[in-house]
MIKE-574392 format. One line per 10 residues: number of its first residue (from 1); their letters; for each residue x, y, z of C-alpha. Coordinates in steps of 0.02 Angstrom, whole numbers, plus 50000, padded with zeros to 5 digits. Example, Ala and Ser with C-alpha at 12.3 -4.5 7.8 and 13.67 -1.06 7.14 Angstrom:
! residues 2
1) as) 50615/49775/50390; 50684/49947/50357
! end
This chain:
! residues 259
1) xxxxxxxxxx) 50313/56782/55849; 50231/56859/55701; 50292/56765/55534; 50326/56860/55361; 50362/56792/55198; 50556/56829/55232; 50552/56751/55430; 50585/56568/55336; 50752/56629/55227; 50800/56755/55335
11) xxxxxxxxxx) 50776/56969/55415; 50820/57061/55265; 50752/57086/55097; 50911/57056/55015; 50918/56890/55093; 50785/56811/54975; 50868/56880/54809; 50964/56752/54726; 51140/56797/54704; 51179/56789/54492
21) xxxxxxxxxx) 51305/56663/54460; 51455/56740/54367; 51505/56702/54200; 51567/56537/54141; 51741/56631/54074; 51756/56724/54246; 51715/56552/54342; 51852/56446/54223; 51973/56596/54235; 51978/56590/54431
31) xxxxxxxxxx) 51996/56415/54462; 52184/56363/54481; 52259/56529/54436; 52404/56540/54551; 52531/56714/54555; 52640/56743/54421; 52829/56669/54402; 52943/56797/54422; 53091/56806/54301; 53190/56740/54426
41) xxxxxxxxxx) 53101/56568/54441; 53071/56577/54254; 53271/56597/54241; 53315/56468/54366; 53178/56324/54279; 53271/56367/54133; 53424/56339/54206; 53378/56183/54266; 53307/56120/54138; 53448/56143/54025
51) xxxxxxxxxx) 53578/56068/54141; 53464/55891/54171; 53448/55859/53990; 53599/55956/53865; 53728/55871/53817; 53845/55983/53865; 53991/55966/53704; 53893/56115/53615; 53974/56284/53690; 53876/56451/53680
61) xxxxxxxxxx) 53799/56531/53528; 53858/56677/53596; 54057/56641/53620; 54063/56658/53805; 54134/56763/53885; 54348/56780/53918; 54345/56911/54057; 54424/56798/54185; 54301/56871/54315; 54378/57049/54299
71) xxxxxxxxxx) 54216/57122/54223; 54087/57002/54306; 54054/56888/54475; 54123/56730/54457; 54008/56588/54429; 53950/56508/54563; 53921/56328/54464; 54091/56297/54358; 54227/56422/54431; 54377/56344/54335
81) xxxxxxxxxx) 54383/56246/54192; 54426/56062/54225; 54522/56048/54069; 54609/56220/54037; 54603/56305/54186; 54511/56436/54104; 54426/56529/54249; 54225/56568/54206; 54115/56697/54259; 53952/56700/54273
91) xxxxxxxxxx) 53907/56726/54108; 53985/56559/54049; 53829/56449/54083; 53844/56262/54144; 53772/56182/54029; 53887/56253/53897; 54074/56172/53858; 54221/56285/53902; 54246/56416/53770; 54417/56400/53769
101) xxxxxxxxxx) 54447/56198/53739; 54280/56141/53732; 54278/56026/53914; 54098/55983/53954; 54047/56009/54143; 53902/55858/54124; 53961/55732/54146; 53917/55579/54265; 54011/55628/54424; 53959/55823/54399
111) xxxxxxxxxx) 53800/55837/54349; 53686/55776/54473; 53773/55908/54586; 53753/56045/54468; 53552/55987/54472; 53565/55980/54666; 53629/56158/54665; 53506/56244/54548; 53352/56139/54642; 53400/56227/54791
121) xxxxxxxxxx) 53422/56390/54729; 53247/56388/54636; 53183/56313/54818; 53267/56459/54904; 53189/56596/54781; 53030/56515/54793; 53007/56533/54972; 53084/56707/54968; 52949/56770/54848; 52812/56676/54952
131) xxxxxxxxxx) 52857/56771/55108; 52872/56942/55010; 52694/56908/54943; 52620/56857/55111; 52690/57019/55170; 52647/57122/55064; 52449/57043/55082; 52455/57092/55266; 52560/57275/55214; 52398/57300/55114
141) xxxxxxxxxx) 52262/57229/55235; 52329/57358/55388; 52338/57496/55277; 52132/57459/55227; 52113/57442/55410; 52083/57254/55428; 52135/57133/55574; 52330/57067/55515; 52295/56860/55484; 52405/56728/55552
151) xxxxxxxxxx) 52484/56612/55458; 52392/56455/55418; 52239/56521/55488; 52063/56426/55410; 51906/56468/55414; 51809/56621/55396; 51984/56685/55401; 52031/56559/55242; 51882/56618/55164; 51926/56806/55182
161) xxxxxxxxxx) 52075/56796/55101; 52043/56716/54952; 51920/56869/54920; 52029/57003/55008; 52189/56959/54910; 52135/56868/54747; 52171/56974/54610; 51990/57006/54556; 51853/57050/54717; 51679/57022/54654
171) xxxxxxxxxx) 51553/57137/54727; 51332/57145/54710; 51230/57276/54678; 51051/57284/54726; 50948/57414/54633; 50756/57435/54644; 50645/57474/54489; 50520/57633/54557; 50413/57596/54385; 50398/57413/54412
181) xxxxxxxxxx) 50450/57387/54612; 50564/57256/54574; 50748/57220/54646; 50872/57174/54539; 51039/57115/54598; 51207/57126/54468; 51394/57045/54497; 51539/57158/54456; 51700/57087/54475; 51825/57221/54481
191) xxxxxxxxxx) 51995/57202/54390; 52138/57330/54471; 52244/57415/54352; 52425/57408/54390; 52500/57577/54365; 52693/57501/54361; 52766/57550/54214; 52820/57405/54106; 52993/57320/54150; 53130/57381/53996
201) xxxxxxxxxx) 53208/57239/53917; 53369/57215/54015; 53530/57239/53876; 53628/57098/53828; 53808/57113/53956; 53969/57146/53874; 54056/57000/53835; 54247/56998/53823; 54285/56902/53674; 54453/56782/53640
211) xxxxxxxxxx) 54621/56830/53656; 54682/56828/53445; 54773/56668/53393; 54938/56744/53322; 55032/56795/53459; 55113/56986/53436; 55293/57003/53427; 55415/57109/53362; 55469/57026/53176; 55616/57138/53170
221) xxxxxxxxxx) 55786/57123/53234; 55839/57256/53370; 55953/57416/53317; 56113/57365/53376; 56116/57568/53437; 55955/57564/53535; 55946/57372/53604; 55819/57439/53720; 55689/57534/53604; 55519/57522/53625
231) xxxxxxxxxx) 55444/57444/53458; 55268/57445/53503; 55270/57642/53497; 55450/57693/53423; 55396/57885/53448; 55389/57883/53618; 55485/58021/53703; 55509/58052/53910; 55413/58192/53970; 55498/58247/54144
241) xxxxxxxxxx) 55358/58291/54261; 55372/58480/54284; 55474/58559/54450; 55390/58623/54593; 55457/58809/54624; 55469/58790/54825; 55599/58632/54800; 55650/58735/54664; 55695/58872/54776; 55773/58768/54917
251) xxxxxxxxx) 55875/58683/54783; 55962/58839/54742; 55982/58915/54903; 56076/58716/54939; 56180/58750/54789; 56229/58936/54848; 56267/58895/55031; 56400/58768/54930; 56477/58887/54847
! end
């Protein structure tokens, strides 16, 4: 066989050009960059957080919320109030006393439940977002034409999708010099542009505020000529609904045939 310069390293010119390293930043930035957390997870850390280490005697900034679940879902953490009874919707958070007699829901015997409860529900989102991510990987590899991947597949398979559906793909150039014959090879690592509108800033939910502390009662004694008068609007007057001319009609023929 007839040897070349390039029969040691390889067939094709290309083969014997160095690839250029990338940048230091790019290299850094890559390494241990995992997805996002969605706002979800980022609630549901919170959430946690806040439950394994408040106190739980401070109630809300914010006054709670006295709906009784009318208005929104009940909460799935403290329904009722141990103390009061007050019954808590979703916006009353655990980690909060009762906004109505101040009970705290951390204590010894109910804490580590409330923890056990929000582990499992950041678990179950977890897993949730994993699988619409993996989906949405092979959604995107069909539509480019590629092979779909199985799960847990290694290899040259592993390998491909780390380039294939990392956020950044890094592609060479080769270019060739006609003035002084040389090949020169450049990275580019291409960045896509998300065209998703940013997310508005979700409003702050109505919150129902305390019933008022004075109870309201009539302060005057009754007319001893109208003991049934309505005090909270004393110009209210009956309106009789108006009469329907066929029932109308057969009223009067009733009343004729009497007479």
């Amino acid at each position: 066989m007839h040897r070349t310069p390039w029969t040691s390293s390889g067939s094709l010119t290309s083969d014997r050009i160095p690839a250029r390293p990338l940048p230091a930043k790019q290299q850094a930035k890559g390494k241990g960059q995992g997805p996002p957390k969605s706002k979800a997870v980022s609630a549901l850390e919170t959430r946690l957080h806040n439950v394994e280490y408040a106190s739980g005697k401070e109630k809300d900034p914010k006054g709670g919320c006295f709906c009784l679940a009318r208005d929104h879902d009940l909460s799935t953490y403290v329904p009722l109030c141990y103390g009061c009874g007050l019954v808590l919707c979703n916006l009353n958070l655990p980690h909060y006393a009762c906004p109505h007699c101040g009970e705290s829901f951390l204590d010894n015997s109910r804490r580590p439940a409330l923890v056990a409860q929000i582990q499992e529900e950041l678990r179950m989102q977890v897993v949730k977002e994993d699988e619409e991510r993996q989906r949405a990987i092979v959604e995107a590899r069909k539509a480019e034409g590629a092979f779909p991947m199985l799960p847990g597949a290694g290899g040259t398979q592993g390998a491909r999708k780390g380039t294939a559906a990392g956020p950044q793909a890094s592609h060479k150039v080769m270019s060739l010099n006609n003035t002084t014959k040389k090949v020169t090879v450049s990275s580019y690592t291409n960045t896509p542009v998300s065209s998703r509108p940013p997310s508005p800033t979700p409003e702050e939910p109505h919150r129902i505020p305390p019933p008022p502390k004075e109870i309201s009662y009539v302060k005057q004694p009754p007319d001893p000529a109208h003991p049934w008068k309505n005090m909270q609007f004393p110009d209210l007057q009956y309106v009789p609904p108006p009469k329907d001319p066929i029932t109308h009609d057969k009223q009067q023929q009733k009343k004729g045939r009497g007479q």
